[in-house]
N, C-alpha and C positions, 0 to 999 in steps of 0.2 A: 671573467665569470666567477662568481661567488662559487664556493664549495660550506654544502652544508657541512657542518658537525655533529654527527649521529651521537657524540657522548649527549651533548646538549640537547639534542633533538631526544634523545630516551629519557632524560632527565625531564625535562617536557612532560611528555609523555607520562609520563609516571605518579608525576603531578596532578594533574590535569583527572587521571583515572584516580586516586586514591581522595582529590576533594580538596587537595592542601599542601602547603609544604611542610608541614610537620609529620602528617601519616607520610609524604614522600623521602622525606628523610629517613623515617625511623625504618622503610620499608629497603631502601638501595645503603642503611648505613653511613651515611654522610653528613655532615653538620648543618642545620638549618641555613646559616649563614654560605655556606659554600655552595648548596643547591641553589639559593636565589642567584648568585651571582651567577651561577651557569645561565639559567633560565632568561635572566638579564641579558650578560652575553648573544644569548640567541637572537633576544627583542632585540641589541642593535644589529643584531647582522641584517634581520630582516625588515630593520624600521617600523615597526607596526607590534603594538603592545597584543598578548594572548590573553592576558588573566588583566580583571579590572575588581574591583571590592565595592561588595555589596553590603555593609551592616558587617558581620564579623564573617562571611563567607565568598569564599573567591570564585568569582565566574568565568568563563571564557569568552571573550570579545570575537568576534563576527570572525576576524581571523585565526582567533582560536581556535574556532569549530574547526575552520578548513583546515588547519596547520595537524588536530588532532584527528580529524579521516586519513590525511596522508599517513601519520605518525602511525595508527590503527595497522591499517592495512600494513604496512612498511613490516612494524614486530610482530602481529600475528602471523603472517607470512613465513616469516624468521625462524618463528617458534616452531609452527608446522614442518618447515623444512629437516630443521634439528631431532624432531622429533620422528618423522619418517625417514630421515638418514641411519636413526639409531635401531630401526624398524628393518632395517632394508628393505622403503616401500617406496614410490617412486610417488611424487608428491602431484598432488590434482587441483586444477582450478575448482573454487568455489564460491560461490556465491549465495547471499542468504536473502529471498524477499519474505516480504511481509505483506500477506492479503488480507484488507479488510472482510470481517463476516458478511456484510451486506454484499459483497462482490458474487455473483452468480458465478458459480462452479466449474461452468460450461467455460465462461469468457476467459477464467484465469487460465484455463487447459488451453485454450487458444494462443493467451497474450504469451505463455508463457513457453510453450514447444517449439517457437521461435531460435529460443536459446540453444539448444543443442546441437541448431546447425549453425552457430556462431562459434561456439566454443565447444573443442573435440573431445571427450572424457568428460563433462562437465559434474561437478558436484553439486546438484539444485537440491538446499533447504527452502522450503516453503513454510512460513510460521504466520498460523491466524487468529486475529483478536481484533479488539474495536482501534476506532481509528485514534483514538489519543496516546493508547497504549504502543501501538504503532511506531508515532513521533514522536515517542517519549524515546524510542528504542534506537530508531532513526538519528536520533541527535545525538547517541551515544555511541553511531555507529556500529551497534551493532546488526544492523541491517544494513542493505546495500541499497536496496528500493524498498519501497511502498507504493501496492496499487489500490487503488481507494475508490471508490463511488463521489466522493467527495475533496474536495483541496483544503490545504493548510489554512485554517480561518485566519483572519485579517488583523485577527490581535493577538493572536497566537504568539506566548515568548518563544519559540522555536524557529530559527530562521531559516528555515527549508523552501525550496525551489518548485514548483506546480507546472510538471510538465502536460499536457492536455493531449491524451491521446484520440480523442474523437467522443463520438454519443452514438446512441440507437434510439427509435422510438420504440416504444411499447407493445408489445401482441397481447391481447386475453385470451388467455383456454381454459378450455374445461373439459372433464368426460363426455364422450361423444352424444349419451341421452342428456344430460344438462345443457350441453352446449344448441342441442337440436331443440329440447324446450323452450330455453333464452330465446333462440333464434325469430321464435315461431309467434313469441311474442310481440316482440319490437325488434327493430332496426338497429346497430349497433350506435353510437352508445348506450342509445335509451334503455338496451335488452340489461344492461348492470342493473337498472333501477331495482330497487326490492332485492335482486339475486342473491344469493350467499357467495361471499367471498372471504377467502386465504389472504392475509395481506402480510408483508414485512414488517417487524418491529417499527414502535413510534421511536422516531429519535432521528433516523434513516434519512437520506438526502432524498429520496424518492417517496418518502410519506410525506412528506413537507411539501412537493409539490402537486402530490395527487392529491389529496382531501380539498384543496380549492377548486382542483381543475372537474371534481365532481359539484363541488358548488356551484360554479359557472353553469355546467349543464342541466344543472337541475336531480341531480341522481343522490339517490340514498339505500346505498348495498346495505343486504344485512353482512354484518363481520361474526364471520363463525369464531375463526379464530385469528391472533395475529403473534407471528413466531422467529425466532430471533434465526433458525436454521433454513434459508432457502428449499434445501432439497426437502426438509420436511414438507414444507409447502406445497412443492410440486407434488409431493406422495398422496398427500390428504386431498389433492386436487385428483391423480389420479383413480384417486375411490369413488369420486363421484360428491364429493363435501363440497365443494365451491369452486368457483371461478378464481383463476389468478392471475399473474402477468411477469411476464419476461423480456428480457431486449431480445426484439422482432433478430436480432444479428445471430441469437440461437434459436430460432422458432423452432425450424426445423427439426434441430436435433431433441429439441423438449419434447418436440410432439412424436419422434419416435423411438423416444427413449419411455417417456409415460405413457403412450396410447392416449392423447388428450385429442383435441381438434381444436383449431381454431375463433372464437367467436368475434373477432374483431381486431384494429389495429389502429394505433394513434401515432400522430407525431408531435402532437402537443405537447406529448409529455415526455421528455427525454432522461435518459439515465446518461451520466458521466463516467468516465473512466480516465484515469490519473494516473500517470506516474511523477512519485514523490521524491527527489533527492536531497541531499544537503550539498550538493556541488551546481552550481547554474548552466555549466558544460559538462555534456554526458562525454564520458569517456571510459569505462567501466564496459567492454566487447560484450558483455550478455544483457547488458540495461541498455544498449547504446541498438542492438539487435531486438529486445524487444517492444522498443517504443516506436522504430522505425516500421517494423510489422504489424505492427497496431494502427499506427498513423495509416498506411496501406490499407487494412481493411476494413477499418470507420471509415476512411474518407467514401467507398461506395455510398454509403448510407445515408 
């Protein structure tokens, strides 16, 4: 059995975070010449090159990533421990995901309360932004997951994993006098025609597929507004401003959380749920608990 060497593996490391072997050098003290040769060292033990040259800056090769999640995890751990030992504080698992904006509020509260019967004490960071910002974060590790509405696009230089946790189809609601207007109009879908509707920023994996699937039927909502904050959406829907839509998998709770009603439901149009790694094996007990739970209760749907 091979035994790694942590000097080299931090030498690594160090590298890898600072962009270079010159900032790694000048950062751990050591001679340019002498870090490579660590770093080296490491490549034969593991057979498999980390860093490859691009023009005048050094990348990390496909095993790089992995070598530098392990490496990540390994010293920030390390660091943490040192630091609550020096504390006399007793050191806690952590974990940091990353929810896309477009991810409804309700589902992340679901996908995510999973976790803490996986992992006893647990320290859940929750950090949200769009999704490139994400995998840019993701590839540095410093996240653990990303849950997304959408996967790693196909040309993406990010070499991250698309794990598929399930879909829902769509519910529309509105305030109970709009929704009982709509209704009294036409039959659902037809009752969107004309209606005013809330929609999700353009850019969204789920604007992309709805404004065809209103082509198809013939439908031309008025768009009151359209707004990069979910919950705002349901709010301005709760006033009585328009019609909106949500995965039919929180209907319920939307609708007794805003006092809205029902005006319809599709499965035409499905929204996705992702979770995002940079490892292809989950093994991470709070990422590994909440995709299992998710798979669980998409699969009804």
């Amino acid at each position: 059995m091979a035994w790694l060497n942590y000097h080299h593996f931090y030498y690594f490391y160090v590298v890898a975070r600072e962009g270079g072997f010159a900032a790694a050098a000048r950062k751990l003290h050591l001679a340019h010449p002498t870090l490579s040769k660590q770093v080296r060292q490491l490549e034969d033990m593991l057979g498999k090159r980390l860093f490859e040259r691009r023009g005048r800056s050094l990348e990390l090769t496909a095993a790089g990533h992995r070598a530098y999640g392990y490496a990540h995890e390994i010293f920030t751990m390390g660091d943490e421990f040192f630091r609550a030992e020096a504390k006399g504080e007793s050191t806690r698992p952590r974990t940091v995901v990353g929810v896309t904006a477009a991810l409804p509020k309700l589902i992340t509260r679901e996908l995510l309360l999973p976790a803490y019967e996986a992992v006893s004490d647990l320290h859940l960071i929750v950090v949200e932004d769009d999704h490139d910002r994400l995998l840019t974060r993701l590839a540095l590790h410093e996240l653990d997951l990303v849950l997304a509405d959408a996967p790693v696009p196909p040309n993406s230089s990010i070499r991250a994993f698309n794990h598929i946790l399930g879909s829902s189809g769509l519910s529309f609601l509105a305030a109970p006098e709009l929704c009982a207007e709509l209704s009294e109009r036409a039959a659902f879908p037809q009752s969107l025609h004309e209606a005013p509707m809330l929609l999700p920023a353009r850019g969204t994996a789920i604007r992309r597929v709805f404004e065809p699937w209103l082509d198809r039927h013939g439908l031309a909502p008025r768009i009151i507004a359209e707004m990069d904050d979910l919950a705002l959406i349901k709010a301005f829907g709760q006033s009585g401003r328009g019609v909106f839509f949500a995965p039919t998998i929180v209907e319920a709770d939307v609708m007794a959380t805003f006092s809205v009603e029902l005006l319809g439901r599709t499965d035409e149009l499905r929204e996705q749920f992702i979770a995002i790694t940079m490892q292809r094996r989950l093994v991470n007990p709070v990422v590994v608990a909440v995709c299992d739970s998710a798979k669980r209760q998409l699969s009804r749907l």
